[in-house]
C-alpha positions as CSV (number, residue, x, y, z in Angstrom):
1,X,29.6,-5.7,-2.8
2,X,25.4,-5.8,-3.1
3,X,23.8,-9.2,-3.2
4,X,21.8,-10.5,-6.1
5,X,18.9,-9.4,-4.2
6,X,19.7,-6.4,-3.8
7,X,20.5,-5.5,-7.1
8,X,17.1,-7.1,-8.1
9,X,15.8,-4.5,-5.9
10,X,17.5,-1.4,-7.4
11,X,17.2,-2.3,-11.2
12,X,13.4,-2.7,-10.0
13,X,13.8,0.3,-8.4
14,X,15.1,2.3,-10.7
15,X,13.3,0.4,-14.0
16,X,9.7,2.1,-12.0
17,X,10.9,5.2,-10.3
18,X,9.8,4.0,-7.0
19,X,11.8,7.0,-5.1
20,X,11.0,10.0,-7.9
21,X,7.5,8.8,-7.4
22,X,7.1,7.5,-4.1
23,X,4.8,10.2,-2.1
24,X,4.1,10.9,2.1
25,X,1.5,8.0,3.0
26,X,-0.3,10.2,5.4
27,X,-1.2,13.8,6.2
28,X,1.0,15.4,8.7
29,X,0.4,18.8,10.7
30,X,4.2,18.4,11.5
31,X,7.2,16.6,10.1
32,X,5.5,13.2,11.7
33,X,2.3,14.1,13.5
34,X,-0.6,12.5,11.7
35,X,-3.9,14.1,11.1
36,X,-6.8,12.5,12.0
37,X,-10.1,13.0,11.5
38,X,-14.0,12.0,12.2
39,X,-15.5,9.3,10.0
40,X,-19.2,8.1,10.4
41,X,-22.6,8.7,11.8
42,X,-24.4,6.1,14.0
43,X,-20.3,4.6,14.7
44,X,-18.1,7.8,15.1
45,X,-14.6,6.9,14.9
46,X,-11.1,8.7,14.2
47,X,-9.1,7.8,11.3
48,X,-5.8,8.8,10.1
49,X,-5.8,11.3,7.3
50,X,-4.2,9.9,4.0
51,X,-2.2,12.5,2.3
52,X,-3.4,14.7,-0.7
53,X,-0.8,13.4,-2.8
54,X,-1.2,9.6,-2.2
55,X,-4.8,9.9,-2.7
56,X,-4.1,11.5,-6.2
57,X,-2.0,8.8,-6.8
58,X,-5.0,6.1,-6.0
59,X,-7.2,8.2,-7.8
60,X,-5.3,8.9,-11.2
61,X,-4.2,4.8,-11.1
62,X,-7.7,3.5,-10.6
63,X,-9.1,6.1,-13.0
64,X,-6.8,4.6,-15.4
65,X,-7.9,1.0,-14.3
66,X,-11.2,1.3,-14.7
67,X,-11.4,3.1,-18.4
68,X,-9.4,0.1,-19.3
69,X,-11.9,-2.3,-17.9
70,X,-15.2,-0.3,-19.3
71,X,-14.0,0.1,-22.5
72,X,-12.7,-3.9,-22.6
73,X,-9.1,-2.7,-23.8
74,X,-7.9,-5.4,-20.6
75,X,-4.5,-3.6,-21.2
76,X,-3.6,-3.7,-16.8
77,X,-3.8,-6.5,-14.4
78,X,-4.2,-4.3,-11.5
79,X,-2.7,-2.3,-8.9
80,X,1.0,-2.8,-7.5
81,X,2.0,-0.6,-4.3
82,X,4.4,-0.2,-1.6
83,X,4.4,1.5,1.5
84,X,8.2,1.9,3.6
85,X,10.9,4.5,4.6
86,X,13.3,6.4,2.2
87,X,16.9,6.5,3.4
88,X,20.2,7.3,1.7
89,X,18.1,7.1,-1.5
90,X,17.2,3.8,-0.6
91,X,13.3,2.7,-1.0
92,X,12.9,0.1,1.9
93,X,9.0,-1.3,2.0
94,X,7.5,-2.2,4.4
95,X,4.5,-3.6,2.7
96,X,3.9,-4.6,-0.4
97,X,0.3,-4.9,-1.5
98,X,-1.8,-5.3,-5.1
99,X,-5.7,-4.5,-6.3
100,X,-6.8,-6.8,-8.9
101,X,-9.1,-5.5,-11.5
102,X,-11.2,-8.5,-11.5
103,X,-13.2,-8.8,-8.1
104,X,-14.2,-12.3,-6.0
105,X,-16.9,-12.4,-8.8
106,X,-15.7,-13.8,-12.4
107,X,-16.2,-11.3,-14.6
108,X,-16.7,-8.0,-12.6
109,X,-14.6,-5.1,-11.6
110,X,-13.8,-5.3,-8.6
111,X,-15.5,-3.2,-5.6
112,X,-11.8,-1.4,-4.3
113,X,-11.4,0.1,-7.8
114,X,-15.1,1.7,-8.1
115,X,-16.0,5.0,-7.1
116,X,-12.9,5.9,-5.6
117,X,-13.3,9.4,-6.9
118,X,-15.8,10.2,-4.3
119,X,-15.5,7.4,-2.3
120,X,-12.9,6.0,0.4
121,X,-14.0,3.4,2.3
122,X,-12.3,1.0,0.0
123,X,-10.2,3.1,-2.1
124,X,-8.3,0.2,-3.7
125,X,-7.5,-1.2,-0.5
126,X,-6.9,2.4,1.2
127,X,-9.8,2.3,2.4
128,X,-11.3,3.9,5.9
129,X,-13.6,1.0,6.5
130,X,-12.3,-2.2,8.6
131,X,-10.8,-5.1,6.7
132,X,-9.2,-2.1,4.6
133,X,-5.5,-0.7,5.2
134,X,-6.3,3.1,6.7
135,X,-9.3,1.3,8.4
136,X,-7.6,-1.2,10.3
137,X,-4.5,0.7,11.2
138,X,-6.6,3.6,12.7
139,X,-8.2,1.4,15.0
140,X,-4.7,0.2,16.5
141,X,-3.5,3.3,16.3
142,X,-6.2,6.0,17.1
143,X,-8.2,5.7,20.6
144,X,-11.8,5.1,20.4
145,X,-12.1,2.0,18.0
146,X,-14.1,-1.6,19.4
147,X,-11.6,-3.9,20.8
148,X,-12.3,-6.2,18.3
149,X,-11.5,-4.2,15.3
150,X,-7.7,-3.9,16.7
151,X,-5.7,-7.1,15.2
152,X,-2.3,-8.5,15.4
153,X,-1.5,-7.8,11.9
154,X,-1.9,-3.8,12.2
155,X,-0.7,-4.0,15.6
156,X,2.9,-4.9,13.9
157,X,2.1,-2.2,11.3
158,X,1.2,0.5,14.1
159,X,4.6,-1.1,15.8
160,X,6.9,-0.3,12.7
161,X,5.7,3.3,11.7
162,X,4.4,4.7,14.9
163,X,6.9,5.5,18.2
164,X,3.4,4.9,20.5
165,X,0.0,3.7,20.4
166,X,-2.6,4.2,20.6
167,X,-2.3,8.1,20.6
168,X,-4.5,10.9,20.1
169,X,-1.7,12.3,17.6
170,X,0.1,10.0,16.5
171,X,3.4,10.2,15.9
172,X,5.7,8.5,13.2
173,X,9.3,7.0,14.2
174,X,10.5,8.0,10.1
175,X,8.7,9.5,7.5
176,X,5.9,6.7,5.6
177,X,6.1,6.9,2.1
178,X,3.6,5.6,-0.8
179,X,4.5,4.2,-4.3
180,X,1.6,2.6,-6.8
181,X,2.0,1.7,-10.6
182,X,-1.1,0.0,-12.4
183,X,0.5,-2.5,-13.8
184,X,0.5,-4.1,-17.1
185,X,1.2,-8.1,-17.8
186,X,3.9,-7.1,-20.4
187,X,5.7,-4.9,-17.7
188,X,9.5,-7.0,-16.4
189,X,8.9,-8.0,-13.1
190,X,12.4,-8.2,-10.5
191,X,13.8,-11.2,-12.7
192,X,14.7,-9.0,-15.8
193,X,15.5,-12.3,-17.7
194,X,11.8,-13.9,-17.2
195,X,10.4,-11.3,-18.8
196,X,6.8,-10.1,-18.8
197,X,5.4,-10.6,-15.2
198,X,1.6,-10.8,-14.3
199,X,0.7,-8.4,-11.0
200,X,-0.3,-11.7,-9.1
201,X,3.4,-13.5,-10.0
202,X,5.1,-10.1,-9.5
203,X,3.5,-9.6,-5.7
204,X,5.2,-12.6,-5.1
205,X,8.1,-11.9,-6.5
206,X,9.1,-8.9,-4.4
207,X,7.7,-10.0,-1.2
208,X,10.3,-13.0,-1.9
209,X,13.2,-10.5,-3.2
210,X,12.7,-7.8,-0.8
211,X,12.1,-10.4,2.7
212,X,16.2,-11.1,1.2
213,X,17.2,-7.5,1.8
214,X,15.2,-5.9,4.6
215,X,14.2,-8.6,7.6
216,X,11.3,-5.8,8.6
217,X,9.0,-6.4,5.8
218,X,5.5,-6.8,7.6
219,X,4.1,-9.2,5.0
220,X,3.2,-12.6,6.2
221,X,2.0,-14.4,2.4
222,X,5.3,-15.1,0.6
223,X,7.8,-15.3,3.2
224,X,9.0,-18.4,5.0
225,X,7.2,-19.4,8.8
226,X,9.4,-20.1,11.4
């Protein structure tokens, strides 16, 4: 018999079409081999290579975003997405993440949504610079990075997907798959019978939901510190 929280899970699941639309996080010259690739001029590094299809997905969401916030429409909240396995037609995240629209400054887009058509070192948190997802997980993962770009928390994320770091080809232990929605305040959130759901309320929601179901969620905000 499944657990309330995991039927919260599903319905949200299948209310979003997280598995139809869920896409391969990285780009892979095998079944789990990550590209990488050089980044920089004065600071050469190697990154790992995002795939085609999750950077469409970035694109076409925050292409979406920022019409809305131009044009003054304020129709999305922002960014919802999900990083984790896909097993038995099961979705289990790893992560779950969110990019506002408005920025630390009251009034103004924020800087992970712009340019992100031509741009990636933010790339709505994506982004190949440090203090960014792709950034920070390369320099755990990919040899060559400052010792003082390499912290705990991607060291656990390099710990989930990876079987060893760092590598010069990095290998996966599963297939990492990548799931985004920009998200609208009217949209349900997990608890159907609440009703409309802003993105910051809904972050929360399945951090708390999801922590229930899968004990390997790498999230730290939203779960309980023992």
């Amino acid at each position: 018999m499944k657990t309330g929280a995991i039927r919260l899970w599903d319905s949200f699941c299948a209310r979003y079409d997280v598995l139809t639309d869920s896409v391969r996080l990285f780009d892979l010259s095998d079944e789990r081999v990550v590209r990488t690739r050089e980044i920089g001029k004065a600071n050469i590094r190697r990154m790992l290579c995002r795939g085609d299809a999750m950077e469409a997905v970035i694109r076409r969401a925050a292409s979406a975003l920022v019409d809305d916030w131009e044009k003054g429409t304020r129709q999305f909240d922002g960014l919802i997405y999900m990083v984790g396995t896909i097993e038995d037609e099961t979705f289990t995240p790893l992560y779950i993440g969110k990019a506002e629209m408005a920025g630390k400054t009251p009034g103004v887009l924020s800087a992970n949504l712009k340019g992100v058509q031509t741009d990636t070192s933010k790339f709505a948190r994506w982004g190949d610079g440090y203090a960014y997802h792709i950034g920070d997980l390369s320099a755990c993962v990919v040899p060559g990075h400052a010792p003082n770009k390499i912290t705990k928390k991607y060291s656990a994320w390099a710990q989930a997907m990876f079987v060893e770091f760092p590598s010069h080809q990095p290998l996966l232990r599963k297939p990492i798959y990548f799931w985004a929605k920009a998200w609208k305040p009217e949209n349900l959130g997990v608890f159907e019978e609440l009703g409309q759901t802003s993105l910051a309320n809904l972050e929360y929601e399945l951090i708390g939901v999801v922590g229930r179901v899968f004990p390997n969620l790498l999230n730290y905000e939203g779960q309980p510190r023992w």
